[in-house]
N, C-alpha and C positions, 0 to 999 in steps of 0.2 A: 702151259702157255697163257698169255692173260687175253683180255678179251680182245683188246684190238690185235693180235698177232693174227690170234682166230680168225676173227674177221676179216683182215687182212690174207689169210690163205683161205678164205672164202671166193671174195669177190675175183682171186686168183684162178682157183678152177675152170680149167678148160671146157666152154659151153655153159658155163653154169650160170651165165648172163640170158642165156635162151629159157631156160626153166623158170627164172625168175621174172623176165617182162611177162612170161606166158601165165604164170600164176596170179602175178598183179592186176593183167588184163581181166582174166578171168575171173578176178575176187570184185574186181569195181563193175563186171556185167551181172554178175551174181546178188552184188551191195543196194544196185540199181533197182528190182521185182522184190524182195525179200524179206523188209516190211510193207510193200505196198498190195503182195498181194493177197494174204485172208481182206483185208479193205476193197481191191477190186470187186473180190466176185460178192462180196455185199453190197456197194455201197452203187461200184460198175456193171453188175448184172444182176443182181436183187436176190441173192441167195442167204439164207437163213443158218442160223448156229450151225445144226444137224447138217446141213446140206455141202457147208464150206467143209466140214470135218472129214464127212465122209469122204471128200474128193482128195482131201490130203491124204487120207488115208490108204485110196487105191491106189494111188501114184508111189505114195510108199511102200505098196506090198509089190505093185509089180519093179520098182527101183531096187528091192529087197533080192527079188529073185534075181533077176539079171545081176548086182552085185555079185554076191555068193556063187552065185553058177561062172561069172568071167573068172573071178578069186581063183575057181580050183581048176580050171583048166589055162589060166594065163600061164603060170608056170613051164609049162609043157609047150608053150608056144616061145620060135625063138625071138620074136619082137613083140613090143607090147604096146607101141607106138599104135598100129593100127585100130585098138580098141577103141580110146578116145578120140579117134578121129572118127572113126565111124557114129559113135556117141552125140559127138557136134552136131554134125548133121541133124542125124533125128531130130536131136531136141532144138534146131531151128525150124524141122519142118512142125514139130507141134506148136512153136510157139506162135508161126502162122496161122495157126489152126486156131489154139486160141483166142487172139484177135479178133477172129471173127466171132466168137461164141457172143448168143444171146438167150442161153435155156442151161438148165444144170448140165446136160446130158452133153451140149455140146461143151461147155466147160470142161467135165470130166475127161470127154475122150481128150480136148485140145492139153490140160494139163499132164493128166496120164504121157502122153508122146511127148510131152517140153521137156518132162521130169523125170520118168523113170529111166531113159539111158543117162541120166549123168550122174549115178550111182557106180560108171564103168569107169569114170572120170578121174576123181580126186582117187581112189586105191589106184589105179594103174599110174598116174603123174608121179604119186610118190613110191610106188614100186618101182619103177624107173628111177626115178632121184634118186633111190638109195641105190641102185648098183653102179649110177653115174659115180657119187661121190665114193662111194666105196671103192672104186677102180680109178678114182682118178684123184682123192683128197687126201689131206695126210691123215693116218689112223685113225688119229685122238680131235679130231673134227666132224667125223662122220656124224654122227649125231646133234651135233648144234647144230651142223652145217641142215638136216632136215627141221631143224626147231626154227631154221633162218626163213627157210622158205616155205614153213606154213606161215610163220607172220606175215612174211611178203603175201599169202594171201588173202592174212586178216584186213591188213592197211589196204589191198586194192581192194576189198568188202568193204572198210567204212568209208572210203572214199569215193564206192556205190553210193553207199546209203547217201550222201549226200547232195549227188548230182543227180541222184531218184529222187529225193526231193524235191529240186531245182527241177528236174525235168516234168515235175505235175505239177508245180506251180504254174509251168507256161504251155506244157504241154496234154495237163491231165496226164489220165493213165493209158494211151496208144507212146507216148512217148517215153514213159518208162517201161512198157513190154519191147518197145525197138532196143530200149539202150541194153537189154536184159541181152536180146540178140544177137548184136554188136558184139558181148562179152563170148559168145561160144564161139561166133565167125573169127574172133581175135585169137581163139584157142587152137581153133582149126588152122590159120595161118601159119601160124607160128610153129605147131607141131610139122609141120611139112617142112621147116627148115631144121628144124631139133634133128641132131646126130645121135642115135639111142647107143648105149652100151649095155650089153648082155650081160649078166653075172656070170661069174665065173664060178663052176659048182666046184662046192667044199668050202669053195674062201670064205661067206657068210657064214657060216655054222660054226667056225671054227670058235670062235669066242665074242663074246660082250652080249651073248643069252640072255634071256627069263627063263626062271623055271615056270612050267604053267601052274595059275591059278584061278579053278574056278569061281571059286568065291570073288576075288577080284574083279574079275569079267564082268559077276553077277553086278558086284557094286559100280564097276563104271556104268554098266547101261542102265541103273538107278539114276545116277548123274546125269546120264545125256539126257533119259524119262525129263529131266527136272528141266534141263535146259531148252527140252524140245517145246514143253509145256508155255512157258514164256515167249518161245520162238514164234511160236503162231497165236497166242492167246494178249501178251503186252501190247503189240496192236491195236488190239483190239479194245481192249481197256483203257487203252492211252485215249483211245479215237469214240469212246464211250464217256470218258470224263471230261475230254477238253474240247475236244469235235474239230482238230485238225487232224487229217492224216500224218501232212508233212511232220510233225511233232517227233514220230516217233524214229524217223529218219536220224532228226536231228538229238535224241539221244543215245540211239545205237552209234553213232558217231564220233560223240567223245570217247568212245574206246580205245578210238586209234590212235590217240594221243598215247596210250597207255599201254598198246600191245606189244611192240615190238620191245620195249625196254622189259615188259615185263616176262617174257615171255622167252627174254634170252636171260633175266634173272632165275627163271622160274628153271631152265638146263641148267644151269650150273649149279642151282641149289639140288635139284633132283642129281645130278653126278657125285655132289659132298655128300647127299644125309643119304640119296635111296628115293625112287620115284614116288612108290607108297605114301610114305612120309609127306611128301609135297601135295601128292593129290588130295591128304585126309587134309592136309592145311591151306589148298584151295575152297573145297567142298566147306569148310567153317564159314568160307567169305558168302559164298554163296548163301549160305543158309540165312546169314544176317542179311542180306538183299532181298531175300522171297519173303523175311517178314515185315524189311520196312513197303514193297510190293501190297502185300494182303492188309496192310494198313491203311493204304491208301486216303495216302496227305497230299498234299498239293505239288506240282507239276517239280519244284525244284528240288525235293524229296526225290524225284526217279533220278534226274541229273546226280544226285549228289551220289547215291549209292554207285554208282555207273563204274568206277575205279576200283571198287572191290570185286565187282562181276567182272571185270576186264581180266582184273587176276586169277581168277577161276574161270573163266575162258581157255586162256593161255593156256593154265595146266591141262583142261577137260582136252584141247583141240593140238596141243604139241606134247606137253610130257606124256598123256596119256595114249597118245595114238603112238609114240615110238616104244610105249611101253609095251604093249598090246605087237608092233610089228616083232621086238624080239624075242616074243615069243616063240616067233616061228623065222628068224633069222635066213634058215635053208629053205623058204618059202616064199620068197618076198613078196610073191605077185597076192597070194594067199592071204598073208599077215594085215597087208594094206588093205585088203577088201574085207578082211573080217570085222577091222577097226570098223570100216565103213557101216558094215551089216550091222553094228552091234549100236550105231547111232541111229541108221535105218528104224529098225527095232525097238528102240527107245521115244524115236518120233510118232511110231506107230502106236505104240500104247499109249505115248503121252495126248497125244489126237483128242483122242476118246475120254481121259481120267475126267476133262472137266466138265464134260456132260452131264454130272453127277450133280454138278453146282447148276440153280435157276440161273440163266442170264448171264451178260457178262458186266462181272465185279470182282475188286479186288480179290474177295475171298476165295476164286478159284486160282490165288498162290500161298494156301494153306498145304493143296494138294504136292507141291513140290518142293515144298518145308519137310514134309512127312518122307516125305522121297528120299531128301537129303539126311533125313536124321536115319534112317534105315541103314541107307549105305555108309554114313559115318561109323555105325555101330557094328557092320560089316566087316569095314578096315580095319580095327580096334583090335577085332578078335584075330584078322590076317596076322598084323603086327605083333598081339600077343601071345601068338601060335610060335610065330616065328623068334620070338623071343626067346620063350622056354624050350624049343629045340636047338640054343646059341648060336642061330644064326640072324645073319646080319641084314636088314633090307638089301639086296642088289640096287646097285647107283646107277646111273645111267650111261656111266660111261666103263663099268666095273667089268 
């Protein structure tokens, strides 16, 4: 089928306009707090390298667990619906919490409760997607149809990022922790009208698998490591070199220009060559970004890179995450949370790597150059394993 047919039996699927406003809502509440906040808790309550790290870092170990532990018991539950709604919640009453904070301590606790339930969030939305579209789409869609609507919630994420800009220029930062709020209360709404569909056991397993690889595994959560590192540290460095926050808003942003085309080019090339394949030829983009990063030239140097990170996005956050869920097909609620855990995971070590670096400067995206070259050198050997036993990368849709 060519792509608009696709598409066209996309936006056809029954309810599948509910998962989509819901994901977009959710991606522009998320787009909104996301670069602004390592900047709040410095710049808004005065906390120090070590102190911001540490607080991401507990959020992600208790977001870790609750992930991984919903993962292996969602399954066994016959709705999945519930989880992230109960997830909402909490993580509006921490972000109340927040708000108020004026000490690490209260930071900690107010972040910890915004944050670590919505680790239950994005695996279980798209464990559900996939049994929605699998039950209700045609065969040979199933898989774009989940690359559709994680774009849908990259474009409602940079379309955060920009109204969180917009909203500190007039509101400072209480106005971008509301809009952050807004986006879970939009998620909560809407899920209470969403009609869930059950998988139907056997039907997933039956075909369009991974075989498991560890090795793989190992190398994506090198990748996330890289991208986590940037996630929470390019802020900072943006807002160390040019001393606007809003800055870095405004170059997470042009990504969105660039996600959703790329990212349904980025399915269908992973369906021709083989997911593998695609991811080691995102992870190249990447690489060339973290060194013109650790070079650190002037302002239009970060804009200009922003197009080839956009393409290694896409892969890290759609091909890779359906690559990872087929592994475990007869799993879904499982497959979606391990993806989850395995960026969790990656966040959590990346926290920490650049602590290693005095201060914040460029050269703490040497650390995720190295990252990347590890895990390229990872896939090489995947692909060249797989070679000489004449087999063929599995494609995405294979």
């Amino acid at each position: 089928m060519s792509v608009t047919a696709d598409f066209k039996a996309f936006v056809s699927i029954k309810g599948a306009w509910v998962l989509v406003l819901t994901m977009f809502l959710y991606g522009i509440g998320t787009g909104v707090l996301a670069p602004m906040n390592a900047v709040y808790l410095q710049d808004g309550i005065g906390l120090g390298k070590g102190q911001i790290a540490s607080i991401f870092a507990v959020s992600l170990l208790l977001n870790m667990v609750l992930t991984i532990s919903v993962g292996l018991v969602s399954d066994r539950l016959r709705t999945k619906k519930t989880i992230p709604l109960v997830a909402a919640v909490l993580c509006m009453a921490g972000l109340l919490l927040y708000m108020q904070a004026e000490s690490y301590v209260q930071a900690l606790l107010g972040m910890a409760l915004a944050t670590a339930p919505s680790g239950m969030i994005m695996g279980q939305m798209f464990a559900m997607a996939r049994n929605h579209f699998s039950k209700l789409a045609p065969p040979g869609i199933v898989e774009i149809s989940q690359l559709w609507l994680r774009s849908t919630y990259s474009v409602g994420f940079f379309t955060g990022l920009l109204v969180g800009a917009n909203l500190f220029l007039w509101t400072t930062f209480k106005g971008v922790l509301w809009g952050n709020l807004a986006g879970y209360a939009s998620l909560f709404l809407l899920l209470l009208v969403y009609r869930e569909y059950a998988a139907e056991p056997g039907k997933a397993a039956a075909k369009g698998g991974e075989p498991f690889s560890l090795a793989m595994l190992i190398a994506l959560l090198l990748l996330a490591c890289a991208d986590a590192i940037r996630g929470l540290y390019l802020p900072l460095v943006v807002n160390a070199r040019f001393g606007s926050p809003e800055l870095m808003s405004y170059i997470w942003s042009t990504q969105a220009v660039f996600e959703l085309l790329f990212m349904t080019i980025a399915g269908y090339w992973a369906a021709k060559y083989g997911s593998k394949r695609i991811i080691l030829l995102g992870s190249v983009f990447a690489l060339a970004t973290y060194m013109v990063y650790a070079a650190g030239g002037g302002i239009v140097s970060f804009f200009v890179v922003q197009p080839l990170y956009s393409f290694f996005v896409s892969i890290l956050y759609g091909v890779a995450m359906g690559y990872v869920q087929r592994m475990f097909l007869h799993k879904t609620g499982f497959g979606a949370s391990l993806y989850v855990f395995i960026s969790q995971t990656a966040s959590l070590i990346g926290y920490g790597l650049p602590l290693l670096i005095k201060g914040i400067t460029p050269d703490i995206f040497y650390i995720p150059s190295l990252l990347i070259v590890v895990s390229l050198c990872m896939m090489v050997w995947v692909l060249l394993a797989d070679a000489r036993r004449g087999g063929r990368a599995v494609g995405l849709t294979k």
